[in-house]
TORPA-4810 file (N, C-alpha, C, O; in nm, 3 decimals):
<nodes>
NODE_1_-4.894_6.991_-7.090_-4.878_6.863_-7.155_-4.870_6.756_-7.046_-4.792_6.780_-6.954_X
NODE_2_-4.932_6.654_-7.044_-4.913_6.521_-6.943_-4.845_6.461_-7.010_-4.852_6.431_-7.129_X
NODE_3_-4.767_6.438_-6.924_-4.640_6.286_-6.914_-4.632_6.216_-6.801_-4.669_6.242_-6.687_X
NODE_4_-4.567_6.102_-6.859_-4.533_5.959_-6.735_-4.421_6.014_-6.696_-4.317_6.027_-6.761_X
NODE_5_-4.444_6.047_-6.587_-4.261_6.064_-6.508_-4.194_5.947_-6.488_-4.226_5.882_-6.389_X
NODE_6_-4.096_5.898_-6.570_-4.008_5.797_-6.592_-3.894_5.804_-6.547_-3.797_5.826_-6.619_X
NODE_7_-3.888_5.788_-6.437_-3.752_5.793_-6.386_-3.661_5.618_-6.447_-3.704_5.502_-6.445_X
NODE_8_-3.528_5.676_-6.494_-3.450_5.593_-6.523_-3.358_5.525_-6.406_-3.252_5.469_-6.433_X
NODE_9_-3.410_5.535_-6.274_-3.319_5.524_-6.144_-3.251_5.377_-6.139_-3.182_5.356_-6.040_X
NODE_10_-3.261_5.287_-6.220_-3.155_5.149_-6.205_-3.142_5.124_-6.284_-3.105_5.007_-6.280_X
NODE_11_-3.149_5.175_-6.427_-3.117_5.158_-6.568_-3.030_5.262_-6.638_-3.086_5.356_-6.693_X
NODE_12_-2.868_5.250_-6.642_-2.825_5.386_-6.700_-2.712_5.304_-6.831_-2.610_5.236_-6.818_X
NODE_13_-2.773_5.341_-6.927_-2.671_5.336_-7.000_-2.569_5.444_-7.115_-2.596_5.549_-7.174_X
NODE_14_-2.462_5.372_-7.110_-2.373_5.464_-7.187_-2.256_5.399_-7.264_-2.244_5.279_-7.240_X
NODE_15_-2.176_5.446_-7.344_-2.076_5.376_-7.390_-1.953_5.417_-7.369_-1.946_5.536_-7.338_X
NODE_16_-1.819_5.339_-7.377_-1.708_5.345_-7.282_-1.611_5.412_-7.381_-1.584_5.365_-7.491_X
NODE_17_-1.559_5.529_-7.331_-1.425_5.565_-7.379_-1.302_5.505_-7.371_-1.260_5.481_-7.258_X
NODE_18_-1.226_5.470_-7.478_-1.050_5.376_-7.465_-1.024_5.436_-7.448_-1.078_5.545_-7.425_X
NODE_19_-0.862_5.384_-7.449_-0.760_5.441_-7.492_-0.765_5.506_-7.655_-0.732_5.617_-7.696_X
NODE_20_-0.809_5.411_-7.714_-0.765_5.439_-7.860_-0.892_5.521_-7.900_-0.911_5.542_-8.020_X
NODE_21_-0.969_5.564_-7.818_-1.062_5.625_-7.870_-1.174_5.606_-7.973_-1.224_5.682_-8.056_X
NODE_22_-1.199_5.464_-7.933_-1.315_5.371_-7.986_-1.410_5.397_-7.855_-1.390_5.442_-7.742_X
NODE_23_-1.547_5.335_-7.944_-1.641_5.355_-7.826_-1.704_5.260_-7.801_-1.790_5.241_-7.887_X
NODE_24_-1.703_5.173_-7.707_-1.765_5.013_-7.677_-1.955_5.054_-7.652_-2.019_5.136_-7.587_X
NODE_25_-1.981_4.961_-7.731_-2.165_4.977_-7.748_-2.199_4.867_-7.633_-2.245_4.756_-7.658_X
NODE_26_-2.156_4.933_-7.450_-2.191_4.870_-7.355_-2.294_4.882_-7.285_-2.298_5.004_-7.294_X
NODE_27_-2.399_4.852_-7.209_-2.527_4.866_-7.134_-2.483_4.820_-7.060_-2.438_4.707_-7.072_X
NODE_28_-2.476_4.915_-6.907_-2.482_4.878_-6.761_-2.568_4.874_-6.695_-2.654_4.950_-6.741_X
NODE_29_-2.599_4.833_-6.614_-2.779_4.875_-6.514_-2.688_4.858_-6.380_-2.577_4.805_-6.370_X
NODE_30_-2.774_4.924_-6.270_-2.754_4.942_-6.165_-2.823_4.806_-6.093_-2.930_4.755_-6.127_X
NODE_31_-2.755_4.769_-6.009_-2.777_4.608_-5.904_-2.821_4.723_-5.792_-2.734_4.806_-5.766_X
NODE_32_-2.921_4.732_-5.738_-2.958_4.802_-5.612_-2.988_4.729_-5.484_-3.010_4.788_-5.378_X
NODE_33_-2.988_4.587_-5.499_-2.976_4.482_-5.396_-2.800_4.467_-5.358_-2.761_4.456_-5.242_X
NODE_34_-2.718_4.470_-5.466_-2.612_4.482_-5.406_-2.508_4.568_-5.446_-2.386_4.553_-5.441_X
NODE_35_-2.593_4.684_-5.496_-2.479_4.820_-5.499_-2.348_4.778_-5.618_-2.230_4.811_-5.622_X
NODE_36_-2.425_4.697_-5.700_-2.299_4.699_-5.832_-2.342_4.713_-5.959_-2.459_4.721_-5.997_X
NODE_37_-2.255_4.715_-6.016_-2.345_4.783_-6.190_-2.305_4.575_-6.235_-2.232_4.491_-6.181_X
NODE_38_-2.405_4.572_-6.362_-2.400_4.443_-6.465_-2.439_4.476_-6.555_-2.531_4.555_-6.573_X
NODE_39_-2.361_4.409_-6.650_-2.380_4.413_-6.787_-2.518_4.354_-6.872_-2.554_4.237_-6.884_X
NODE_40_-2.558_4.433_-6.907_-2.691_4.403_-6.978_-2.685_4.391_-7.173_-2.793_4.399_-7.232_X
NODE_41_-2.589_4.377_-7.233_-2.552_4.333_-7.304_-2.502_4.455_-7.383_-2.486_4.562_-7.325_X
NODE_42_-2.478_4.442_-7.508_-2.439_4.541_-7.606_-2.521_4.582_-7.687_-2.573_4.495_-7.757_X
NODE_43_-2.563_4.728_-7.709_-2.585_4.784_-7.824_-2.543_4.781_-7.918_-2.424_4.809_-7.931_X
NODE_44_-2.638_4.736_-8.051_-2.621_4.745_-8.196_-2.457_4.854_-8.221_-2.360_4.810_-8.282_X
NODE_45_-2.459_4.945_-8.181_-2.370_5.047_-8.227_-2.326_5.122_-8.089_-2.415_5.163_-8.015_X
NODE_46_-2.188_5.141_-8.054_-2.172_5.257_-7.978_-2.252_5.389_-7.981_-2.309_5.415_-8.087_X
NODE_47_-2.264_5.472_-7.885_-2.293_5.607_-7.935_-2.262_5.706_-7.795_-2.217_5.651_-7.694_X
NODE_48_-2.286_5.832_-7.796_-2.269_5.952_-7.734_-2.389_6.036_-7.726_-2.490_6.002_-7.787_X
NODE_49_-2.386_6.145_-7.652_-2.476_6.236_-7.652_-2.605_6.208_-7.747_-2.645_6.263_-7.850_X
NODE_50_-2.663_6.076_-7.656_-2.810_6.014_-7.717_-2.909_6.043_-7.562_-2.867_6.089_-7.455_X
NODE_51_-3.028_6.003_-7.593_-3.168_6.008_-7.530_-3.209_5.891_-7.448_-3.158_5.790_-7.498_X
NODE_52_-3.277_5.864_-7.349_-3.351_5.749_-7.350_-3.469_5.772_-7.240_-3.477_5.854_-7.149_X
NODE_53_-3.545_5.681_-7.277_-3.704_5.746_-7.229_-3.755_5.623_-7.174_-3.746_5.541_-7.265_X
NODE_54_-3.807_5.566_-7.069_-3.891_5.455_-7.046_-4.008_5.422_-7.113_-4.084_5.518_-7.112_X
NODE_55_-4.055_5.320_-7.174_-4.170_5.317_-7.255_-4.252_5.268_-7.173_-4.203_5.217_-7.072_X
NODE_56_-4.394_5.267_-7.188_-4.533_5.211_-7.080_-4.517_5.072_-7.085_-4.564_4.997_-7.000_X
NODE_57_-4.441_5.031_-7.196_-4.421_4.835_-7.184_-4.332_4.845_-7.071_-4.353_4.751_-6.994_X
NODE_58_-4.248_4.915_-7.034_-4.104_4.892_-6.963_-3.987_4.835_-7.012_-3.908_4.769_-6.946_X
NODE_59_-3.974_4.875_-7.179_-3.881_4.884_-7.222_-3.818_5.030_-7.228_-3.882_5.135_-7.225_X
NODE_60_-3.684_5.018_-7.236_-3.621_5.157_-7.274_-3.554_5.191_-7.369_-3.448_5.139_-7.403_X
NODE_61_-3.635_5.326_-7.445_-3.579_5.349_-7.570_-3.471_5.430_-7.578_-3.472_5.518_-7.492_X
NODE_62_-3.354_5.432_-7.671_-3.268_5.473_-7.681_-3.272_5.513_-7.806_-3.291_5.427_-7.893_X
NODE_63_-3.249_5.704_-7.858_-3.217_5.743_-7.949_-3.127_5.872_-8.013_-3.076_5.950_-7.934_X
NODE_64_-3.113_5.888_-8.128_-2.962_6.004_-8.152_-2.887_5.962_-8.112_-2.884_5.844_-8.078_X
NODE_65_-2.795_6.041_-8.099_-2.667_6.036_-8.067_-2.540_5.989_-8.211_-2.564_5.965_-8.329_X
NODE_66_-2.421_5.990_-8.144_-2.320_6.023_-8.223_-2.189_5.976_-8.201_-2.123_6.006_-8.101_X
NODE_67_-2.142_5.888_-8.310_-1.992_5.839_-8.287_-1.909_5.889_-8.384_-1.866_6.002_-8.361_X
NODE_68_-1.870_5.827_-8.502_-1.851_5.945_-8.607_-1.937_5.989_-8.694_-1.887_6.064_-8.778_X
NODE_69_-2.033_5.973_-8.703_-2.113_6.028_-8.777_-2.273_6.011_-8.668_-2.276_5.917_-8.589_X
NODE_70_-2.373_6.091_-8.675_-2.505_6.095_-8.640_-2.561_6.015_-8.658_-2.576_5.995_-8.779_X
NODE_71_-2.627_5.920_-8.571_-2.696_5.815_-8.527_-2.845_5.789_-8.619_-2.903_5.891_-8.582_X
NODE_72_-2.918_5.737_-8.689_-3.049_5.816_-8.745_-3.133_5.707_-8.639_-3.239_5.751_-8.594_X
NODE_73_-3.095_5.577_-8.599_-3.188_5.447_-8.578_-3.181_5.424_-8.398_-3.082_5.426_-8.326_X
NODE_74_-3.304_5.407_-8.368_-3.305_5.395_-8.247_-3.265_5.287_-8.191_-3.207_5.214_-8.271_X
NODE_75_-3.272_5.238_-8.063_-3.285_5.050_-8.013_-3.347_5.071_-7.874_-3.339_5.160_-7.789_X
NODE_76_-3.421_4.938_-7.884_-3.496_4.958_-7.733_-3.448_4.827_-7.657_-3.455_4.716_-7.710_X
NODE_77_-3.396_4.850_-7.522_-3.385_4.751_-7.441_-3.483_4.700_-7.332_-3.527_4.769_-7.240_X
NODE_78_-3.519_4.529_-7.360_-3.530_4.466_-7.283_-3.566_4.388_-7.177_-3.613_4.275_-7.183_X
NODE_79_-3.538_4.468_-7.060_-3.480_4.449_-6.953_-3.528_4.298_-6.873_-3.471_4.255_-6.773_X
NODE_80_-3.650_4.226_-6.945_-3.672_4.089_-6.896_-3.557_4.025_-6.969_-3.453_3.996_-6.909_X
NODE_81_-3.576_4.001_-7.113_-3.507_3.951_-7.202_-3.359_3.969_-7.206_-3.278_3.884_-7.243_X
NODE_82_-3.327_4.117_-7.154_-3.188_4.165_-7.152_-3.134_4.136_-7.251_-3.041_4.058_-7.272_X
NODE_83_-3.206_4.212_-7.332_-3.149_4.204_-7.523_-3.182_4.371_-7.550_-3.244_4.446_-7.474_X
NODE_84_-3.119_4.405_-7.686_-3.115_4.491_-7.780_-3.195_4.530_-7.895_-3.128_4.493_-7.991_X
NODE_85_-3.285_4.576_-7.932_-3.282_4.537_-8.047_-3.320_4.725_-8.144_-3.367_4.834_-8.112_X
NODE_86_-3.271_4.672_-8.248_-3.288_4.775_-8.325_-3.443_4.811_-8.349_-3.539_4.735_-8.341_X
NODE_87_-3.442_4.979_-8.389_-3.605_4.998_-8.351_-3.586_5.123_-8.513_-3.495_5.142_-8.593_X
NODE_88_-3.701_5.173_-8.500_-3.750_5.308_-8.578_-3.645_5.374_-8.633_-3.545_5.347_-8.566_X
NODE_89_-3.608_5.481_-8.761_-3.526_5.578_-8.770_-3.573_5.729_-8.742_-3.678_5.782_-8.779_X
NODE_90_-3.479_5.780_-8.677_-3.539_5.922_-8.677_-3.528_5.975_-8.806_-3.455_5.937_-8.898_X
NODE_91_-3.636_6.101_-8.803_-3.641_6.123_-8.946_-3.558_6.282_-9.002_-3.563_6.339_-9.111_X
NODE_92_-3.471_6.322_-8.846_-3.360_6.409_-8.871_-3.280_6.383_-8.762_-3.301_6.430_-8.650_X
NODE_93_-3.156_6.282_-8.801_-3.079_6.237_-8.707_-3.023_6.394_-8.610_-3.037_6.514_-8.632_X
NODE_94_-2.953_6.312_-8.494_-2.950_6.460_-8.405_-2.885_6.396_-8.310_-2.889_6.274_-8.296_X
NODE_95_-2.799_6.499_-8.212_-2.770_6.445_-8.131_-2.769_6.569_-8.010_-2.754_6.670_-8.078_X
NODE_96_-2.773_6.599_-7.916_-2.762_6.663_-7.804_-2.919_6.720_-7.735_-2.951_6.824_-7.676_X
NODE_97_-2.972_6.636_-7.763_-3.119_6.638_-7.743_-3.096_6.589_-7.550_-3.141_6.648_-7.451_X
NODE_98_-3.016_6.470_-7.556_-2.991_6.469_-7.424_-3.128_6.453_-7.327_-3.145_6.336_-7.295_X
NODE_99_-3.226_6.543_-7.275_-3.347_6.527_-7.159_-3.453_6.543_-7.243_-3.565_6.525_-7.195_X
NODE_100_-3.441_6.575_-7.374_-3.517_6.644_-7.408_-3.658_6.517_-7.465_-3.758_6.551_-7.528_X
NODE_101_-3.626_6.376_-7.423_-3.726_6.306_-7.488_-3.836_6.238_-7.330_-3.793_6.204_-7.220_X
NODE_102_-3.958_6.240_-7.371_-4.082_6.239_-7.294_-4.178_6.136_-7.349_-4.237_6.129_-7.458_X
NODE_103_-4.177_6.042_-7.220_-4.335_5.940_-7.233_-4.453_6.026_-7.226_-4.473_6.116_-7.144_X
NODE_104_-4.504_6.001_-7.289_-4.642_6.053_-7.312_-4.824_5.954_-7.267_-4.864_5.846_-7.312_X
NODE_105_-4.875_6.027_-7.191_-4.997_5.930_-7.177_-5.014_5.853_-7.228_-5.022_5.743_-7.175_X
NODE_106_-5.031_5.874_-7.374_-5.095_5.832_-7.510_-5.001_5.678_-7.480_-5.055_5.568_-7.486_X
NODE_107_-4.842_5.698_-7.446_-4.740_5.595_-7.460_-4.640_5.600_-7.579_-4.544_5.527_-7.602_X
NODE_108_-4.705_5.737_-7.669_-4.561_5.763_-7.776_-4.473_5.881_-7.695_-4.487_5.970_-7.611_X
NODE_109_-4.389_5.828_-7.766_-4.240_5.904_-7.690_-4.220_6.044_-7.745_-4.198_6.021_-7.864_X
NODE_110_-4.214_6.201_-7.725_-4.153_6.333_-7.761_-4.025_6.353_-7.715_-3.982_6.355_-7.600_X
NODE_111_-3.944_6.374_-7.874_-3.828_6.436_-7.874_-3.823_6.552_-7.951_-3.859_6.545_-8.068_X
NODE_112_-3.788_6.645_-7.909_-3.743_6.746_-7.909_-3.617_6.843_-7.950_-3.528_6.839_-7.865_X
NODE_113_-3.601_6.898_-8.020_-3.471_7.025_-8.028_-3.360_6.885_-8.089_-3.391_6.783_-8.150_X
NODE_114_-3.204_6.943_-8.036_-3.085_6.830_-8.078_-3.030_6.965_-8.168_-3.086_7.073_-8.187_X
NODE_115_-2.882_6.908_-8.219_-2.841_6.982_-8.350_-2.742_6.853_-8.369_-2.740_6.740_-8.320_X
NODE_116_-2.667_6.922_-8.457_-2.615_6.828_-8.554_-2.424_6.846_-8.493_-2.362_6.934_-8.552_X
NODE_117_-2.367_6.786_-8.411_-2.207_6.835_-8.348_-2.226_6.951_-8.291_-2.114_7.002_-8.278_X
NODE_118_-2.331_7.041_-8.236_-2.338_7.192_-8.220_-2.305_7.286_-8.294_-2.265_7.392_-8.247_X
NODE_119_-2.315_7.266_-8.408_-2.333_7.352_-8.521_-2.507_7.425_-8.546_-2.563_7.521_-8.491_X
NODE_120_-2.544_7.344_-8.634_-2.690_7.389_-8.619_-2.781_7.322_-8.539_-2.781_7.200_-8.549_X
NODE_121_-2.868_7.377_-8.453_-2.959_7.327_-8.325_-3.148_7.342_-8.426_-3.193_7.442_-8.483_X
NODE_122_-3.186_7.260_-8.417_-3.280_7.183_-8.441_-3.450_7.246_-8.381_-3.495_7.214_-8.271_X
NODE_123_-3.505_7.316_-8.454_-3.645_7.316_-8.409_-3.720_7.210_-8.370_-3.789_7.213_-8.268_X
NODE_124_-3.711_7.088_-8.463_-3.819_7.017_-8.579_-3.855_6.918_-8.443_-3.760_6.922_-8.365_X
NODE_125_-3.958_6.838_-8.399_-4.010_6.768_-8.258_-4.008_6.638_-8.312_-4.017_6.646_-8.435_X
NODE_126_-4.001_6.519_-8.272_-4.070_6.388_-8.346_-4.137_6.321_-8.209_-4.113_6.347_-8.091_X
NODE_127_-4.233_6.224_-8.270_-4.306_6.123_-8.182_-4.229_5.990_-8.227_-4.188_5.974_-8.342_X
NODE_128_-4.213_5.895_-8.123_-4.194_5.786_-8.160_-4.337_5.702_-8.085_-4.399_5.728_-7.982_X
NODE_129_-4.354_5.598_-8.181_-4.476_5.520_-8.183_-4.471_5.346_-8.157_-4.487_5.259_-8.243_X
NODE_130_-4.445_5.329_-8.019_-4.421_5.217_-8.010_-4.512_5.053_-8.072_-4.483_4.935_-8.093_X
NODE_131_-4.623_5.139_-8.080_-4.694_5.023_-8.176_-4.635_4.989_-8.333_-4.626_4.872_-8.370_X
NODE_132_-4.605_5.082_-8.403_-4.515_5.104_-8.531_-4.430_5.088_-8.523_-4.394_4.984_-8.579_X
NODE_133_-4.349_5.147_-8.472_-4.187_5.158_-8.459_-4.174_5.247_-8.497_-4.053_5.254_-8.519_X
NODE_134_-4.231_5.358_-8.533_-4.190_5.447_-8.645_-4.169_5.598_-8.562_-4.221_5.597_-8.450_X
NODE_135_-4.120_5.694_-8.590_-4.091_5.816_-8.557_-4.181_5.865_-8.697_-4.200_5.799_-8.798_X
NODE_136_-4.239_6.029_-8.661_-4.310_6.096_-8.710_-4.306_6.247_-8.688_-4.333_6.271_-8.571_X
NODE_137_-4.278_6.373_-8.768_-4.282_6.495_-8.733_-4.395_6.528_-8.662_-4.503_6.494_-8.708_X
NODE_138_-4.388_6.611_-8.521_-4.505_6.662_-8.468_-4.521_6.807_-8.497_-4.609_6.849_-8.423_X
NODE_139_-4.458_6.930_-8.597_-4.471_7.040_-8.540_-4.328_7.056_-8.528_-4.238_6.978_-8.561_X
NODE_140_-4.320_7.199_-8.463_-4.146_7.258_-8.469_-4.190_7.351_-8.293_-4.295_7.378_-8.234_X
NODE_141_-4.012_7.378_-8.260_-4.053_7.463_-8.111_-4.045_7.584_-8.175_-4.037_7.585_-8.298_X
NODE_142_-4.044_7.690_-8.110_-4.078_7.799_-8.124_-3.910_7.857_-8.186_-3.889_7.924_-8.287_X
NODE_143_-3.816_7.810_-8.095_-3.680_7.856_-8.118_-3.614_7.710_-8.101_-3.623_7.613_-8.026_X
NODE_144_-3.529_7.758_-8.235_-3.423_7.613_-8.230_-3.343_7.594_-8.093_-3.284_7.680_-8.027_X
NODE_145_-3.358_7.452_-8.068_-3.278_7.455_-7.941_-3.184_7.319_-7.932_-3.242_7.215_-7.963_X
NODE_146_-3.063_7.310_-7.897_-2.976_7.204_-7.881_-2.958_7.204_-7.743_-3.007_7.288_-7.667_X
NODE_147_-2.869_7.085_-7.702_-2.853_7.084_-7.558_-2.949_7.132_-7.462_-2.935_7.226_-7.383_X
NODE_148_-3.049_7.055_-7.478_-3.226_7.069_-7.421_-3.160_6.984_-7.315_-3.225_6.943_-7.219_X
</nodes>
Protein backbone atom coordinates (compact mmCIF):
# COMPACT_ATOMS: atom_id res chain seq x y z
CA UNK A 1 0.00 0.00 0.00
CA UNK A 2 1.56 3.67 -0.64
CA UNK A 3 1.33 6.30 1.83
CA UNK A 4 2.51 9.91 2.61
CA UNK A 5 4.76 9.52 5.51
CA UNK A 6 3.37 12.26 7.70
CA UNK A 7 5.24 12.90 10.33
CA UNK A 8 3.41 14.94 13.06
CA UNK A 9 6.96 16.37 14.43
CA UNK A 10 5.68 20.11 15.62
CA UNK A 11 2.09 19.47 15.86
CA UNK A 12 0.98 17.32 18.97
CA UNK A 13 -2.14 17.47 20.32
CA UNK A 14 -3.95 16.20 23.34
CA UNK A 15 -6.26 17.03 26.12
CA UNK A 16 -5.45 17.89 29.79
CA UNK A 17 -6.22 15.85 32.80
CA UNK A 18 -7.59 17.95 36.28
CA UNK A 19 -7.91 17.55 39.22
CA UNK A 20 -11.53 16.97 39.02
CA UNK A 21 -11.17 14.84 36.27
CA UNK A 22 -12.58 16.88 33.43
CA UNK A 23 -10.84 16.97 30.24
CA UNK A 24 -9.84 20.44 28.70
CA UNK A 25 -10.37 20.28 24.66
CA UNK A 26 -6.64 21.94 24.44
CA UNK A 27 -4.29 22.01 21.19
CA UNK A 28 -0.61 22.54 21.80
CA UNK A 29 1.98 22.68 18.94
CA UNK A 30 5.51 22.61 19.40
CA UNK A 31 7.57 26.29 18.91
CA UNK A 32 10.86 24.69 17.44
CA UNK A 33 12.49 28.16 17.00
CA UNK A 34 12.19 28.50 20.61
CA UNK A 35 11.73 25.17 22.26
CA UNK A 36 8.15 26.00 23.79
CA UNK A 37 4.78 24.54 23.28
CA UNK A 38 1.57 27.38 22.26
CA UNK A 39 -1.67 27.17 22.29
CA UNK A 40 -3.38 26.64 19.12
CA UNK A 41 -6.79 26.94 20.29
CA UNK A 42 -9.51 24.51 21.52
CA UNK A 43 -11.19 21.62 20.24
CA UNK A 44 -14.90 21.37 19.70
CA UNK A 45 -14.86 18.61 22.51
CA UNK A 46 -12.19 17.15 24.80
CA UNK A 47 -11.15 13.66 24.00
CA UNK A 48 -8.64 10.63 24.69
CA UNK A 49 -7.25 7.76 22.98
CA UNK A 50 -8.06 9.50 19.39
CA UNK A 51 -6.02 9.51 15.90
CA UNK A 52 -4.56 12.16 13.88
CA UNK A 53 -3.17 12.03 10.41
CA UNK A 54 -1.71 14.99 8.31
CA UNK A 55 -3.84 15.73 5.30
CA UNK A 56 -2.07 16.69 1.66
CA UNK A 57 -3.75 20.32 2.32
CA UNK A 58 -1.66 20.44 5.62
CA UNK A 59 -4.36 20.32 7.72
CA UNK A 60 -4.59 17.82 10.58
CA UNK A 61 -7.22 15.49 11.09
CA UNK A 62 -8.30 14.41 14.27
CA UNK A 63 -10.55 11.37 14.96
CA UNK A 64 -12.28 8.74 17.69
CA UNK A 65 -11.56 8.86 20.70
CA UNK A 66 -13.31 9.08 24.07
CA UNK A 67 -14.42 11.12 27.10
CA UNK A 68 -17.49 9.70 28.49
CA UNK A 69 -18.88 8.34 25.91
CA UNK A 70 -17.20 7.51 22.14
CA UNK A 71 -16.43 10.25 19.99
CA UNK A 72 -18.37 9.53 16.39
CA UNK A 73 -17.23 13.28 14.67
CA UNK A 74 -13.98 14.21 13.59
CA UNK A 75 -12.23 18.00 13.51
CA UNK A 76 -9.50 19.15 11.43
CA UNK A 77 -7.01 21.77 12.42
CA UNK A 78 -5.82 24.68 10.73
CA UNK A 79 -2.62 25.43 11.34
CA UNK A 80 -2.52 28.87 9.06
CA UNK A 81 -5.85 29.89 10.43
CA UNK A 82 -5.20 28.19 13.85
CA UNK A 83 -8.82 27.25 14.13
CA UNK A 84 -10.92 24.04 14.68
CA UNK A 85 -13.38 22.98 12.97
CA UNK A 86 -15.74 20.19 13.05
CA UNK A 87 -15.47 17.64 10.14
CA UNK A 88 -17.13 14.08 8.95
CA UNK A 89 -18.73 11.35 11.38
CA UNK A 90 -17.26 8.11 11.67
CA UNK A 91 -19.53 5.59 10.76
CA UNK A 92 -18.49 3.19 13.90
CA UNK A 93 -17.32 5.43 16.56
CA UNK A 94 -14.06 3.87 18.21
CA UNK A 95 -11.48 4.64 20.09
CA UNK A 96 -7.92 3.04 20.54
CA UNK A 97 -7.16 3.03 16.98
CA UNK A 98 -4.34 5.34 18.20
CA UNK A 99 -1.45 4.84 14.84
CA UNK A 100 -3.62 3.11 13.18
CA UNK A 101 -4.82 6.09 10.70
CA UNK A 102 -2.81 6.71 7.17
CA UNK A 103 -2.54 9.48 4.36
CA UNK A 104 -2.96 7.94 1.40
CA UNK A 105 -1.63 9.00 -2.21
CA UNK A 106 -5.01 9.33 -3.42
CA UNK A 107 -5.09 12.09 -0.13
CA UNK A 108 -8.05 10.10 1.70
CA UNK A 109 -7.15 9.19 5.08
CA UNK A 110 -7.23 4.95 6.38
CA UNK A 111 -8.36 4.07 9.68
CA UNK A 112 -8.27 1.07 10.84
CA UNK A 113 -9.16 -1.59 13.80
CA UNK A 114 -10.17 0.63 17.40
CA UNK A 115 -12.75 -1.06 19.88
CA UNK A 116 -15.14 0.35 21.88
CA UNK A 117 -13.32 1.02 26.02
CA UNK A 118 -11.42 -2.40 25.16
CA UNK A 119 -14.14 -4.46 25.26
CA UNK A 120 -14.85 -5.34 21.72
CA UNK A 121 -11.89 -4.52 19.10
CA UNK A 122 -13.09 -3.62 15.71
CA UNK A 123 -12.35 -5.24 12.23
CA UNK A 124 -14.39 -2.76 10.11
CA UNK A 125 -11.52 0.01 8.08
CA UNK A 126 -12.95 3.54 7.03
CA UNK A 127 -11.62 6.16 4.47
CA UNK A 128 -12.00 9.62 5.22
CA UNK A 129 -12.48 11.91 2.12
CA UNK A 130 -11.29 15.23 2.41
CA UNK A 131 -13.08 16.58 -0.58
CA UNK A 132 -16.55 15.39 1.15
CA UNK A 133 -15.94 15.31 4.49
CA UNK A 134 -17.32 12.17 4.70
CA UNK A 135 -15.92 8.79 6.12
CA UNK A 136 -16.87 5.57 4.18
CA UNK A 137 -16.48 1.64 4.88
CA UNK A 138 -13.48 0.21 2.96
CA UNK A 139 -13.61 -3.59 3.68
CA UNK A 140 -12.75 -5.27 7.17
CA UNK A 141 -8.95 -6.61 8.46
CA UNK A 142 -8.53 -9.96 8.57
CA UNK A 143 -8.61 -10.11 12.59
CA UNK A 144 -10.24 -7.64 14.83
CA UNK A 145 -7.73 -5.47 16.22
CA UNK A 146 -7.70 -2.61 18.97
CA UNK A 147 -4.78 -0.78 20.19
CA UNK A 148 -3.23 -0.79 16.52
Amino acid sequence: MNYINCSLRYLFIFSLFTLFQLFAPIGLAAAPSSGTWISVGNMAAPRVYFSAALTTRGKVLVAEGSTLGLISYSELYDPLQKTWSKTGDLNTPRQNAESAMVTLNSGKILMAGGSDFGVNDYSSTELYDPATDKWTYTGNLNTPRGNV
